[in-house]
C-alpha positions in Angstrom: 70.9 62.1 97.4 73.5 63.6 99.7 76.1 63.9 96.8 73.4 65.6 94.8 72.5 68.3 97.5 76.5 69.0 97.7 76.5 69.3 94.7 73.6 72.1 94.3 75.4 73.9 97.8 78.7 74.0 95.8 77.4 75.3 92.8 74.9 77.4 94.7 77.8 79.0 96.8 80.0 80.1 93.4 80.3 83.4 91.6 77.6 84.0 89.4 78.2 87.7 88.1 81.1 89.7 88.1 80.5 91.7 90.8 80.0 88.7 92.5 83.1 87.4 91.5 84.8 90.3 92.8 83.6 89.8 96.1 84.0 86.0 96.2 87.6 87.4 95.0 88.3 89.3 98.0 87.4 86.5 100.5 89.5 83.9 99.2 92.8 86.6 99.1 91.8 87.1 102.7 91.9 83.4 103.9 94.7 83.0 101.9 96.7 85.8 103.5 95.8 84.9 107.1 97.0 81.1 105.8 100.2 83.1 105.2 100.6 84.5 109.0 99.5 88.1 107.7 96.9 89.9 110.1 94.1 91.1 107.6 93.3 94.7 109.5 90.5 96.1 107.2 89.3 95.1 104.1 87.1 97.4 101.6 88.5 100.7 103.2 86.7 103.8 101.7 88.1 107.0 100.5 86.1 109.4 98.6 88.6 108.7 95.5 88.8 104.9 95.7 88.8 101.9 97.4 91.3 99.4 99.3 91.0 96.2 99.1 93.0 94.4 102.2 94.8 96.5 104.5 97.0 93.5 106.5 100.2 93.5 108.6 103.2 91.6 107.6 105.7 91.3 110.4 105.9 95.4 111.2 105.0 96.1 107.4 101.7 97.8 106.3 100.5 96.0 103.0 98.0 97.3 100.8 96.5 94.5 98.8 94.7 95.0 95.3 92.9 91.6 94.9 92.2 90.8 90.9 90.0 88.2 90.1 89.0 86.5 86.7 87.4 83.0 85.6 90.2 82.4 83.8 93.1 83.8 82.5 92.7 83.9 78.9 94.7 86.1 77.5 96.7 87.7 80.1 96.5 87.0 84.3 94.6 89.1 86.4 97.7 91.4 87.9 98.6 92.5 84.7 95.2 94.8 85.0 96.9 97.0 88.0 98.5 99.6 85.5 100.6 102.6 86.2 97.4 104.6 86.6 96.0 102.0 88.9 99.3 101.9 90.8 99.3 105.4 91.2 95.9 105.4 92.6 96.2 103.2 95.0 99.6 104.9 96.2 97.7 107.9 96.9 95.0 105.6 98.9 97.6 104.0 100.4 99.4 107.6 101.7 95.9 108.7 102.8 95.4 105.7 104.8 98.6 106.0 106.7 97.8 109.5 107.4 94.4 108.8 109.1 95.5 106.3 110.8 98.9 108.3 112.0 101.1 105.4 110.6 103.2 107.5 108.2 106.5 106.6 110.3 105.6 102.6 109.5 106.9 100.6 106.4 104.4 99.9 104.0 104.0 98.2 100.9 101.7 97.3 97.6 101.0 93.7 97.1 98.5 92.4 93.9 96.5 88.8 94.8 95.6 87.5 91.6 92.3 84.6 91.8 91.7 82.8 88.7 88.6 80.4 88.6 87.9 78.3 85.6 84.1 77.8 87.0 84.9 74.0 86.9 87.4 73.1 89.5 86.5 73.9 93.4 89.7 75.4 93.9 91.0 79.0 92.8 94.5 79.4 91.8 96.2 82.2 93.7 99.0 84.5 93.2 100.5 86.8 95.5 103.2 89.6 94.2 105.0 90.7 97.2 106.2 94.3 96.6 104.6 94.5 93.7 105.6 97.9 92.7 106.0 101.4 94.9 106.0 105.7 94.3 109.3 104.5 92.5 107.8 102.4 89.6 105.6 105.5 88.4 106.6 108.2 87.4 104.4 111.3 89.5 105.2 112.8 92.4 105.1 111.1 95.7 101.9 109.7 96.7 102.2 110.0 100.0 103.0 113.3 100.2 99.6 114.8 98.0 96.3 114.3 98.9 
């Protein structure tokens, strides 16, 4: 009986829609980066062009983290969506941050947490790109400096 109610708890407790997914995403990059000795400051910071996912210290290092999560990685893995348009966006988010929080003399920097979830296993893999790209892998002016 006990086995069966775990059973229903873990199932009950798992993604069931995407935006659900995205969510259930966002936690698991968050345990994972504390697990990694980062101190998660904000997550789901609102700007009225967009959205940041984890704001967390690394060492003295601002990191802006753009959590991706998929069931599976089918065709391609889930940091491959962050494009150069996506990039760009969240440079700009990242530039308004550090402005409104009078941090633009800090060191920051734009790391992608990929979850993929087959919907069988109880475990998520996780991926963590570390500097994953900055105002000099696009190609527009500096982010930080236009709002």
């Amino acid at each position: 009986m006990w086995k069966q109610l775990f059973r229903y708890f873990d199932w009950y407790s798992r993604p069931k829609s995407g935006s659900e997914l995205g969510v259930w995403g966002e936690q698991i990059a968050v345990k994972y980066l504390k697990r990694q000795r980062y101190r998660v400051v904000e997550s789901n910071v609102r700007f009225p062009f967009g959205e940041i996912d984890i704001v967390a210290i690394d060492q003295k290092t601002v990191v802006f983290v753009e959590v991706k999560t998929r069931r599976s990685p089918v065709k391609f893995q889930p940091w491959e969506a962050v494009d150069t348009a996506k990039q760009r966006k969240l440079i700009r988010l990242g530039g308004a941050y550090l402005r409104r929080e009078g941090l633009l003399d800090q060191r920051a920097r734009f790391d992608i947490v990929s979850v993929s979830w087959d919907g069988k296993t109880r475990k998520p893999e996780i991926e963590q790109l570390i500097d994953a790209f900055g105002e000099d892998d696009v190609s527009s002016p500096s982010g930080f400096d236009e709002i």
